[in-house]
N, C-alpha and C positions, 0 to 999 in steps of 0.2 A: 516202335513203329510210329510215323507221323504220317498222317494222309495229310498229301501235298495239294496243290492247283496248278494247273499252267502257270498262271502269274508266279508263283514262289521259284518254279521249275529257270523262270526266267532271269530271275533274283539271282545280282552276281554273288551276295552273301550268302543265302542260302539254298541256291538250286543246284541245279548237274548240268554244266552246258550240251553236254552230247545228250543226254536223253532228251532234254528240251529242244533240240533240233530234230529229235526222234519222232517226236509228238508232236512238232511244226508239218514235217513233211508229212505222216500219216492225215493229220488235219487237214492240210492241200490236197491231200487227194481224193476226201473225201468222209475219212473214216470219222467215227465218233471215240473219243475215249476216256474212260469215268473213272471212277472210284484208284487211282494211284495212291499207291500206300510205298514210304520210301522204309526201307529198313536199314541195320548197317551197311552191307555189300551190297543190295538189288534192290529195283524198284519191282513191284507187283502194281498191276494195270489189268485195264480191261480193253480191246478195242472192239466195237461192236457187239459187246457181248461174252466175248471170248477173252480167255484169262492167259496172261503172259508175263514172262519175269525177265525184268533185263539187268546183269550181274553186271554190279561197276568192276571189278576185281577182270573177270574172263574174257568178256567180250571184246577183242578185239579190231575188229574189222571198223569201218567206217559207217557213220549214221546212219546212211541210205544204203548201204548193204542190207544192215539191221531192218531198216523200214520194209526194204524190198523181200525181205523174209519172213516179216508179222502182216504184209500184205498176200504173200501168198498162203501162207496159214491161213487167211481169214475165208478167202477164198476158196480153199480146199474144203474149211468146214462148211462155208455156204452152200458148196456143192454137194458134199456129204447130208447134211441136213435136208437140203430140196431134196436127194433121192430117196429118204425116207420117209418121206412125207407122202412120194408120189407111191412104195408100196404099200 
């Protein structure tokens, strides 16, 4: 396991070009995302909070597919989380 940065992610020697475009768009749109740890096959990530793994190996749909699926995850949990709050 290596905890990575954007900058490395960005790194033509040592980054993942699609996840670092992953973590571009999610950043455009607003999201925050921390603690990225790269393993053999997946990265493990956090965006706002919320824990997610993106398999180099499975995945394969395009970046912003990908974005547009850990954006609505994050969302659902947002919503979920405010309705518990409010009972």
């Amino acid at each position: 396991m290596k905890k990575r940065t954007l900058e490395e992610l960005h790194d033509a020697k040592i980054g993942h070009r699609k996840f670092a475009k992953i973590c571009d768009l999610l950043i455009e749109k607003g999201y925050s995302i921390t603690d990225i740890k790269e393993y053999y096959e997946k990265f493990i990530f956090f965006v706002d909070g919320s824990r997610f793994e993106y398999s180099k190996v499975d995945w394969k749909s395009s970046a912003k597919e990908f974005a547009d699926y850990v954006i609505d995850m994050v969302e659902t949990i947002k919503q979920i989380r405010r309705f518990e709050y409010w009972r």
